[in-house]
ZARORO-991394 format. One record per atom (N, C-alpha, C, CB): y, z, x. Coordinates in steps of 0.1 Angstrom, whole numbers, padded with zeros to 4 digits, always signed. Glycine has a CB too. Example, Ala and Ser with C-alpha at 12.3 -4.5 7.8 and 13.67 -1.06 7.14 Angstrom:
// ZARORO-991394
-0057+0078+0132/-0045+0078+0123/-0033+0078+0132/-0045+0090+0113/-0022+0071+0128/-0011+0071+0137/+0000+0079+0129/-0006+0057+0141/
END
This chain:
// ZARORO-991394
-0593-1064+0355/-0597-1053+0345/-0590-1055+0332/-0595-1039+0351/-0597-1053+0319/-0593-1053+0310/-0584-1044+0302/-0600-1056+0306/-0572-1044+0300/-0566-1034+0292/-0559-1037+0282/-0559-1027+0299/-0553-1025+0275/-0549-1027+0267/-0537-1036+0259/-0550-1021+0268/-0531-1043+0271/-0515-1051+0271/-0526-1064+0270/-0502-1050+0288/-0540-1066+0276/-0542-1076+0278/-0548-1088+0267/-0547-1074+0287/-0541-1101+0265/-0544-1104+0254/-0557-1117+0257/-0529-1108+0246/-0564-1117+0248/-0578-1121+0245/-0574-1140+0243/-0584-1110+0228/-0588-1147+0246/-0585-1158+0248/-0602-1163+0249/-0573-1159+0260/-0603-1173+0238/-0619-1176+0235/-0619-1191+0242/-0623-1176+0216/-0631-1193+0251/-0629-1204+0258/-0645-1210+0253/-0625-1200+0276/-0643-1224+0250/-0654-1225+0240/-0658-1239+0250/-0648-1228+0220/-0670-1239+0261/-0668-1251+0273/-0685-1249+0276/-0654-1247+0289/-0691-1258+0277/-0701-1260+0285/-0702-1264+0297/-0707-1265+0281/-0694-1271+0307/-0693-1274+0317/-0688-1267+0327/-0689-1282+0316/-0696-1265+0336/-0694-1253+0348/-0681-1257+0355/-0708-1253+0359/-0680-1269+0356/-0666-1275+0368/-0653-1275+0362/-0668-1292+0373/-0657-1276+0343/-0642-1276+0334/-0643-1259+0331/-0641-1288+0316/-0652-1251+0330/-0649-1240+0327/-0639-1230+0340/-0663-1234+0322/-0644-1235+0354/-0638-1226+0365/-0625-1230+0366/-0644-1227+0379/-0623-1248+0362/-0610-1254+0360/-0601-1247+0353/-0611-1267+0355/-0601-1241+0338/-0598-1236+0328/-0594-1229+0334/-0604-1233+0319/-0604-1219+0337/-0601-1200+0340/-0590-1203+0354/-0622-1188+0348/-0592-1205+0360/-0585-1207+0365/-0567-1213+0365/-0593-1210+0370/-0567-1222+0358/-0551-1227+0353/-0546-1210+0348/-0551-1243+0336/-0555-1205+0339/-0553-1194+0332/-0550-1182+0343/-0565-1192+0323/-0555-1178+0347/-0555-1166+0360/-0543-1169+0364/-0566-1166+0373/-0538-1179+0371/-0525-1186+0384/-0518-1183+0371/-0523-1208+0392/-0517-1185+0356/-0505-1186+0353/-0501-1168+0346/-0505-1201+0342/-0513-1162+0345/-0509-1151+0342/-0523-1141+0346/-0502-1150+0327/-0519-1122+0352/-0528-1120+0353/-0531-1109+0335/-0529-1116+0369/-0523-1110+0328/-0528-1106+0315/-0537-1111+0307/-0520-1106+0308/-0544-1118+0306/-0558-1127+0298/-0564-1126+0299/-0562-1137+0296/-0575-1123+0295/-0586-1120+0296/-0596-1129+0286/-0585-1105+0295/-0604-1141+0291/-0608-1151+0290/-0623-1147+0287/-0604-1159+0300/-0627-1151+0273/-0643-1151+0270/-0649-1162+0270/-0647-1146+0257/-0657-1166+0270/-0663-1183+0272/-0676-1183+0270/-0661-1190+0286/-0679-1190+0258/-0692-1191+0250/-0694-1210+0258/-0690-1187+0227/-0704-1216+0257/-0714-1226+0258/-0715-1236+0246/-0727-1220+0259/-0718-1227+0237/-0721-1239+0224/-0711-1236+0209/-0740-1239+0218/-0714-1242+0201/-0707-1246+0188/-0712-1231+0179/-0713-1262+0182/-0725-1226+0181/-0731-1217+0173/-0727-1202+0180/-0746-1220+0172/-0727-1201+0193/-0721-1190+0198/-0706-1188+0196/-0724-1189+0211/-0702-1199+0196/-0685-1196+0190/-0683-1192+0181/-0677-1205+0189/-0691-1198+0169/-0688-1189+0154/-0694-1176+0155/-0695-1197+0140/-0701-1173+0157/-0710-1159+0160/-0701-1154+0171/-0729-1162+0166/-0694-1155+0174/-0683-1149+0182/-0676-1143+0174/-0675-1158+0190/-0669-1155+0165/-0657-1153+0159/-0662-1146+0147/-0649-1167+0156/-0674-1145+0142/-0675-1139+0129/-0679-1127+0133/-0683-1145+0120/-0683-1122+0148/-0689-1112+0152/-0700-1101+0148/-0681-1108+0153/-0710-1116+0149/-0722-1120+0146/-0729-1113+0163/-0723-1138+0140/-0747-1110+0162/-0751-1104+0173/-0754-1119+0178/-0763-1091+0172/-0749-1119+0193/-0752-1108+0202/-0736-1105+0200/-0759-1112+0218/-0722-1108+0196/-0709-1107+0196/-0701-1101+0187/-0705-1118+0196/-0716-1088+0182/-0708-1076+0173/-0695-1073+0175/-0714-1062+0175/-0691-1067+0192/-0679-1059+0196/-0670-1071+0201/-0683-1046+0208/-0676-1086+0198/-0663-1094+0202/-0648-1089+0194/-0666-1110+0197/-0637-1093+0206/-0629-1089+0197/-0617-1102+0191/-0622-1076+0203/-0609-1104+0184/-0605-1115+0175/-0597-1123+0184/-0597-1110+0161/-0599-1132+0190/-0587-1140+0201/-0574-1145+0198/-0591-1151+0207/-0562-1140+0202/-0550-1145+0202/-0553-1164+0200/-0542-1138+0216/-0560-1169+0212/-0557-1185+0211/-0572-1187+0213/-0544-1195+0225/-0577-1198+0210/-0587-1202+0215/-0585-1219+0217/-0598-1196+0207/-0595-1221+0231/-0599-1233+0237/-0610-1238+0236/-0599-1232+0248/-0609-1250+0230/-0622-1255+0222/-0627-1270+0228/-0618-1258+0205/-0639-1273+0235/-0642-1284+0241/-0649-1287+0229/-0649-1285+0254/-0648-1304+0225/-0652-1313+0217/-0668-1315+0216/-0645-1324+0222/-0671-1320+0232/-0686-1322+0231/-0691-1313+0237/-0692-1333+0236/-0698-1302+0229/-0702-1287+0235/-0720-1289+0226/-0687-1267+0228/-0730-1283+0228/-0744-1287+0226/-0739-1278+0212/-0759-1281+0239/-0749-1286+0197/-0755-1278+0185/-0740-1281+0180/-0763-1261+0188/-0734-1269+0172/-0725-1277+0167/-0711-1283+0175/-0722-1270+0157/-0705-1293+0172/-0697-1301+0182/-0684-1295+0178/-0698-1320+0182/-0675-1295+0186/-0662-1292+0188/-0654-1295+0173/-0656-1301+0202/-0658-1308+0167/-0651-1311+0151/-0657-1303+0141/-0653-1328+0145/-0671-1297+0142/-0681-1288+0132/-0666-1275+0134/-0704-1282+0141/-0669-1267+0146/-0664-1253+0147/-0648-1252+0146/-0669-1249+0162/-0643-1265+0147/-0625-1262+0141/-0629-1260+0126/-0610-1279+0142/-0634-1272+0118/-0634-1270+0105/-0639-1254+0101/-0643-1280+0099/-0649-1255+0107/-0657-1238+0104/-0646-1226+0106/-0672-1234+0117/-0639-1226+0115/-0633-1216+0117/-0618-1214+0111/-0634-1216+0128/-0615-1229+0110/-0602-1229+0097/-0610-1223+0083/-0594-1248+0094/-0617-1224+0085/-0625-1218+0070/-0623-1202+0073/-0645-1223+0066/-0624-1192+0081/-0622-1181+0081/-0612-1176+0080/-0627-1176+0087/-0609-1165+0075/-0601-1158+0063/-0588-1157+0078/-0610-1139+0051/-0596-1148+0095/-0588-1145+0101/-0586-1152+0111/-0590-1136+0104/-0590-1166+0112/-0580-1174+0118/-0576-1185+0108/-0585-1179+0132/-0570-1187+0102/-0563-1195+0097/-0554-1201+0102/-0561-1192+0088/-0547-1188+0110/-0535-1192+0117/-0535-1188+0128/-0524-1189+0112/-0545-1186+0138/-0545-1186+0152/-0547-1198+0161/-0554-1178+0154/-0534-1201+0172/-0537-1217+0178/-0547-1219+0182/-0532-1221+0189/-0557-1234+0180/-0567-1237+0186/-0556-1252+0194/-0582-1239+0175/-0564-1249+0201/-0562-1262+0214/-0574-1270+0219/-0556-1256+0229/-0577-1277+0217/-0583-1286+0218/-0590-1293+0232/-0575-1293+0212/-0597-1293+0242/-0593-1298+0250/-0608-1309+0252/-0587-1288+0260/-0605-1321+0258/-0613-1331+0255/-0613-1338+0265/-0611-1338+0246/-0624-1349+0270/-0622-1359+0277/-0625-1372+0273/-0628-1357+0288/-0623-1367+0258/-0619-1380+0247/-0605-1385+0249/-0620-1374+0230/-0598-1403+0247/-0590-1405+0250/-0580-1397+0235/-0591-1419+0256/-0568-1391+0243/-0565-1391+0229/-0557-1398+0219/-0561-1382+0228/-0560-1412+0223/-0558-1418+0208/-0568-1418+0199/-0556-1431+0208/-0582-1417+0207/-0590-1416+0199/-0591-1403+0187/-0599-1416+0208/-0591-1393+0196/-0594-1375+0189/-0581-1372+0187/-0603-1360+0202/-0570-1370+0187/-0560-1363+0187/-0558-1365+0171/-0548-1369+0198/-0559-1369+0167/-0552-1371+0150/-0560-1365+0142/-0552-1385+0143/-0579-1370+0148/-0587-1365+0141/-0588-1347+0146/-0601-1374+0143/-0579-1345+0151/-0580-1330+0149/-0569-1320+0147/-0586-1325+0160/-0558-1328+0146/-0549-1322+0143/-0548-1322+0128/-0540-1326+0150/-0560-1332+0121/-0558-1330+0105/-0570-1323+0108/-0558-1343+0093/-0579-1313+0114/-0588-1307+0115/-0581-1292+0113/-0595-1311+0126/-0572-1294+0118/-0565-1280+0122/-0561-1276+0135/-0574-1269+0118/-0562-1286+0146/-0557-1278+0156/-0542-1278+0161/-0565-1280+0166/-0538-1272+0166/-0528-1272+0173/-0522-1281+0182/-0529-1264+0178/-0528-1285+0193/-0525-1289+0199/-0535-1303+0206/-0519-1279+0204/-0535-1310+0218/-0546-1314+0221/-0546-1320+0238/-0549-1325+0211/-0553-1317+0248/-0547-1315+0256/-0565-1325+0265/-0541-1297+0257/-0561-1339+0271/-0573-1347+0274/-0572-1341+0291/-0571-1367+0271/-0589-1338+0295/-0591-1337+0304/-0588-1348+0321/-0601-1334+0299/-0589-1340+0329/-0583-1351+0340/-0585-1342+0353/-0565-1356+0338/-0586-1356+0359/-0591-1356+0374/-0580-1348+0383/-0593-1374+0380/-0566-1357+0375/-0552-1354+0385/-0553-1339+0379/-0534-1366+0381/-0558-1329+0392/-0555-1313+0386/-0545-1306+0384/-0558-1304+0392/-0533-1310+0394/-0522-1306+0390/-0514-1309+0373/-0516-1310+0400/-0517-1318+0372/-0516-1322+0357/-0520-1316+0347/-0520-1331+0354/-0533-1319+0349/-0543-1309+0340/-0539-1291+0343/-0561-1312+0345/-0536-1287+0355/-0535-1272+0352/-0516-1272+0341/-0535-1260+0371/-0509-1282+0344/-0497-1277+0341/-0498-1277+0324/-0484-1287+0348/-0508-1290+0321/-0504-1287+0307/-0510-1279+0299/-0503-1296+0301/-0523-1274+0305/-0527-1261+0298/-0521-1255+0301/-0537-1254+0298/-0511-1248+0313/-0499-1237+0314/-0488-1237+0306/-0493-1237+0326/-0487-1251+0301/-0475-1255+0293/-0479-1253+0281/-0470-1267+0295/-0490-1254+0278/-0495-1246+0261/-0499-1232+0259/-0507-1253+0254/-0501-1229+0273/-0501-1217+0269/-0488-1208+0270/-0510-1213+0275/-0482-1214+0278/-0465-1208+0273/-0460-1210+0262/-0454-1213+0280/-0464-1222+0252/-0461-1219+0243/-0466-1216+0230/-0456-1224+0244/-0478-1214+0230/-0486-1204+0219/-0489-1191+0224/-0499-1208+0216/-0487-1185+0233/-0486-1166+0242/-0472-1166+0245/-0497-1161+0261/-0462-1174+0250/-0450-1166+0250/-0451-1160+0269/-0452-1152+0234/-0437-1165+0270/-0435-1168+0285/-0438-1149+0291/-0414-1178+0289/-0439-1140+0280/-0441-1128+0284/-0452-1121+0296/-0442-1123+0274/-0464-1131+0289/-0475-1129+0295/-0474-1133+0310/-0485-1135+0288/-0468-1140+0312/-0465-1146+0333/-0459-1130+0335/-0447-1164+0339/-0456-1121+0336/-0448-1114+0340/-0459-1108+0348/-0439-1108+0331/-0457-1103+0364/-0464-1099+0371/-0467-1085+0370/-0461-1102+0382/-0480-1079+0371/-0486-1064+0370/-0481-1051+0377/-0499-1063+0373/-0480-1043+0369/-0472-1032+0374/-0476-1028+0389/-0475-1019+0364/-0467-1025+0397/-0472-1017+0411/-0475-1003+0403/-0457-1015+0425/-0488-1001+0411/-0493-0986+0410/-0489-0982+0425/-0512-0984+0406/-0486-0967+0425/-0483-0960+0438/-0497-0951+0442/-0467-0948+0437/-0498-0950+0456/-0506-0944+0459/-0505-0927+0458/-0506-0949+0470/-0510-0913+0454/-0507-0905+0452/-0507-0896+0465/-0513-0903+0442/-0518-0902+0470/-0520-0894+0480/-0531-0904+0497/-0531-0879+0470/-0532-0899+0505/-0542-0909+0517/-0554-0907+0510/-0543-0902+0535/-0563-0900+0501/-0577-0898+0505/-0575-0901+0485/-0586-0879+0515/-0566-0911+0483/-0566-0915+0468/-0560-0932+0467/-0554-0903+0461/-0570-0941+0461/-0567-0957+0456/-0562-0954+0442/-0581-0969+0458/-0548-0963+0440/-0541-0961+0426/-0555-0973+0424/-0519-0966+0423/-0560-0971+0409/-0569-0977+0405/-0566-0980+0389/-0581-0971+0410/-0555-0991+0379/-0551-0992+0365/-0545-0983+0365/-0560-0992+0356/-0535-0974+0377/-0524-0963+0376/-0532-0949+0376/-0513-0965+0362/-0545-0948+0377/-0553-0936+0380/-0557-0936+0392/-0564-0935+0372/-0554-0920+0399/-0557-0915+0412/-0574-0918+0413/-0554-0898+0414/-0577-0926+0424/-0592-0923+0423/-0597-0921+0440/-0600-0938+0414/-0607-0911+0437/-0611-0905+0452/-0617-0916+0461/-0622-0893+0450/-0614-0913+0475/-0625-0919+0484/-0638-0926+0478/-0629-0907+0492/-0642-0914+0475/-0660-0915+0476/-0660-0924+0456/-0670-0890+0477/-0653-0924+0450/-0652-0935+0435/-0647-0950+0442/-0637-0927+0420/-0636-0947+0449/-0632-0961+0451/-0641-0967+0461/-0619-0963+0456/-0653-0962+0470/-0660-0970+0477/-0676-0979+0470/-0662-0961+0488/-0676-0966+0457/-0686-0971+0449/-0678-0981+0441/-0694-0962+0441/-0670-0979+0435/-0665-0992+0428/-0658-1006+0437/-0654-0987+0418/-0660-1004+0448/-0662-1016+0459/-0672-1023+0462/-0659-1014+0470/-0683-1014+0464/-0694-1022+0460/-0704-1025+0449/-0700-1019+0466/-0700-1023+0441/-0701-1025+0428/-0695-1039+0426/-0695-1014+0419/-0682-1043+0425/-0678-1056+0424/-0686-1060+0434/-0662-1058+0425/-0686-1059+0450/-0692-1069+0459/-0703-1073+0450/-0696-1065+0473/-0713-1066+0445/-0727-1072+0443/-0726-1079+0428/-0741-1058+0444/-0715-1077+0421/-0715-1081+0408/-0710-1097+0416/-0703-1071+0396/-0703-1097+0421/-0689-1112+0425/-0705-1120+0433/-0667-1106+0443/-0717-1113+0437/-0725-1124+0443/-0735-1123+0434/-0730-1123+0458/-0736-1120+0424/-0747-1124+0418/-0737-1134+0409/-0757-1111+0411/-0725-1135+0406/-0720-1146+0398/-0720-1163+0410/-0700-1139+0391/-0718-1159+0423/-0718-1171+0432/-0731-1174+0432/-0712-1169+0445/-0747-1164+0430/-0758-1173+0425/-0755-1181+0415/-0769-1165+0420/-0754-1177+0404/-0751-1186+0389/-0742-1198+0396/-0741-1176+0375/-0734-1197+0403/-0729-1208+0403/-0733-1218+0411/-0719-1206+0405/-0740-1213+0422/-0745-1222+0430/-0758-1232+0422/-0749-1213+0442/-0764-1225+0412/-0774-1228+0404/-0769-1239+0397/-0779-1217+0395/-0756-1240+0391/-0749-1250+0383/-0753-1260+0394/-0731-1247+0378/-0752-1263+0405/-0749-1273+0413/-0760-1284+0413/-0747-1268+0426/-0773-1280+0409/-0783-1288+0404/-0784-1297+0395/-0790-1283+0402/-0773-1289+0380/-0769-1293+0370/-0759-1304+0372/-0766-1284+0362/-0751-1303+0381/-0736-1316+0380/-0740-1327+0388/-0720-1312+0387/-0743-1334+0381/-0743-1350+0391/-0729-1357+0394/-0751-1363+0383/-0715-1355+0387/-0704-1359+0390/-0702-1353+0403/-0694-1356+0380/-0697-1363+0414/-0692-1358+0428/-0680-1353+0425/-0690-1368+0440/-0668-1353+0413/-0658-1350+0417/-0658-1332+0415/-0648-1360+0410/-0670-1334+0403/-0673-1316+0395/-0677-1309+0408/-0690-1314+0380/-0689-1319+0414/-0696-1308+0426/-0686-1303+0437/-0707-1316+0436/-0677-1310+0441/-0666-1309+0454/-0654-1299+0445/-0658-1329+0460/-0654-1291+0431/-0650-1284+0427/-0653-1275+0426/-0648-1285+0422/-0669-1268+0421/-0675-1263+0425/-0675-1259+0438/-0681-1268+0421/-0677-1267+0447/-0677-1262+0461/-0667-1254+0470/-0680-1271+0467/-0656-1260+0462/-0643-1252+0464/-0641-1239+0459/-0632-1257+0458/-0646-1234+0449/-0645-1224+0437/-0656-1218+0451/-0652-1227+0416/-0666-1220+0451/-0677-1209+0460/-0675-1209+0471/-0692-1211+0461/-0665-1214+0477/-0658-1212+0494/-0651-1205+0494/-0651-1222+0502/-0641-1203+0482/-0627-1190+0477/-0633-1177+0476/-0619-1192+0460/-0643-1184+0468/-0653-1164+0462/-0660-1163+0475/-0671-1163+0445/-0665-1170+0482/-0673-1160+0496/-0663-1156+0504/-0685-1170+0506/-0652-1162+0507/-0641-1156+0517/-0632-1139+0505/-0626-1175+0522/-0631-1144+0495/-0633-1129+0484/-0640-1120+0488/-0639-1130+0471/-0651-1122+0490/-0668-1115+0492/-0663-1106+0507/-0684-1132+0496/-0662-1115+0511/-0658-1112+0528/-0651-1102+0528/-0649-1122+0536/-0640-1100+0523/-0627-1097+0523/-0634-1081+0512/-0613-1113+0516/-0636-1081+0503/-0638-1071+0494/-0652-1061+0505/-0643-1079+0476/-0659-1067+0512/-0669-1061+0519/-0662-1058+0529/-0681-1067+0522/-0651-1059+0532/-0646-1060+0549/-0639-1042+0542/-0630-1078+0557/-0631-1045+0528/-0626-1032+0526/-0636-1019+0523/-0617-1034+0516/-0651-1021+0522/-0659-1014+0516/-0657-1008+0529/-0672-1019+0510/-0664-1012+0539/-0664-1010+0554/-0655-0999+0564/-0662-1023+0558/-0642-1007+0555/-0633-0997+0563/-0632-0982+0555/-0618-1004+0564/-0630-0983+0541/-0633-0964+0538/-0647-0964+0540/-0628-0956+0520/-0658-0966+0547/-0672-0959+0549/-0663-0953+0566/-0691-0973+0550/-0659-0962+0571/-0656-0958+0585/-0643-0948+0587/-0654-0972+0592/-0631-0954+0574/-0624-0936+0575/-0633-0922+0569/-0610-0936+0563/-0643-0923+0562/-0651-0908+0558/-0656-0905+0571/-0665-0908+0545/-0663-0914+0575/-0667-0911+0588/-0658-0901+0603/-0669-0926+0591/-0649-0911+0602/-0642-0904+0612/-0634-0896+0608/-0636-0911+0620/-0629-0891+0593/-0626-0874+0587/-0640-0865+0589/-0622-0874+0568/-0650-0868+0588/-0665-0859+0588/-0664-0854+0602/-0682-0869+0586/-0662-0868+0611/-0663-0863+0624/-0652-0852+0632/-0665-0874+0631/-0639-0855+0625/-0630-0842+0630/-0630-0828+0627/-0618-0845+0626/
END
């Protein structure tokens, strides 16, 4: 859930197997971020200029910029956006599966920050986007989320608000049916990736979320079955 501590982060990727890669390095390394992720070159500026459909976008602390993204390419949207007044000075990072001797120079006289080449070895690849992002957010953001206390038995602390029985079961199934209509979309990508190494990532990502699925319906279940057996006493 999004709040107000939580800081904003523009993920600029077309690829279904590098975007779950991303979000993910990001999530493990903190749960404060809250990660937007546009497709192409033209939805990113129309993001950032908060252009429709991305009226109520709001201005991102860092953004993550893939190189070869469809319409304008990853070198169009640095220039473009070092041209706006409000990021001038917000990190962009770069990330590519360009070698970087190739791209690295040509974008660091582009304007970016940093540059960070894509890779198979994952542990690698998650450390050094964790490692840039520690150091453009600031080791603050790792810090783990507040415990909320429970107020009462027939009350789920919910963002530090009491919330009833009968709210917290609808907002249980509410996520369940939202978390499977995103494992459609994803399964849909699977047509799209011909790399075996993307698909066997993919497939990992939708084995985590259905045992999620599981697990979030297993809890729906159980407060239908405590109302139940309060009705019945």
């Amino acid at each position: 859930m999004k709040t107000a501590s939580t800081l904003d982060v523009l993920l600029v990727e077309d690829e279904p197997a590098d975007i779950y890669l991303i979000e993910r390095a990001i999530t493990d390394w903190s749960p404060h971020i809250w990660v937007w992720q546009v497709s192409n070159g033209s939805q990113a500026l129309a993001f950032l200029r908060h252009e429709p459909p991305f009226v109520k976008s709001p201005s991102p602390s860092l953004i993550l910029l893939d190189l070869n993204i469809p319409g304008h390419d990853g070198h169009a949207v640095l220039a473009r956006l070092r041209a706006l007044a409000p990021y001038h000075t917000t990190p962009v990072i770069v990330i590519s599966g360009s070698a970087r001797a190739v791209e690295e120079v040509r974008c660091l006289e582009l304007g970016a920050n940093a540059y960070v080449q894509k890779s198979l070895d994952f542990d690698t690849y998650f450390a050094s986007i964790q490692a840039l992002l520690r150091n453009w957010l600031g080791a603050d953001y790792t810090a783990p989320p507040p415990e909320w206390s429970h107020e009462d038995e027939g009350a789920h602390a919910h963002g530090g608000i009491a919330m009833p029985q009968e709210e917290r079961i609808i907002q249980e199934i509410h996520e369940l049916f939202s978390r499977a209509q995103e494992q459609v979309h994803l399964a849909q990508h699977l047509r799209e990736v011909h790399s075996e190494a993307a698909r066997q990532v993919l497939y990992r990502q939708l084995h985590e979320n259905l045992a999620l699925l599981t697990h979030i319906c297993e809890q729906a279940q159980g407060l239908v079955s405590s109302c139940l057996a309060k009705e019945s006493t």
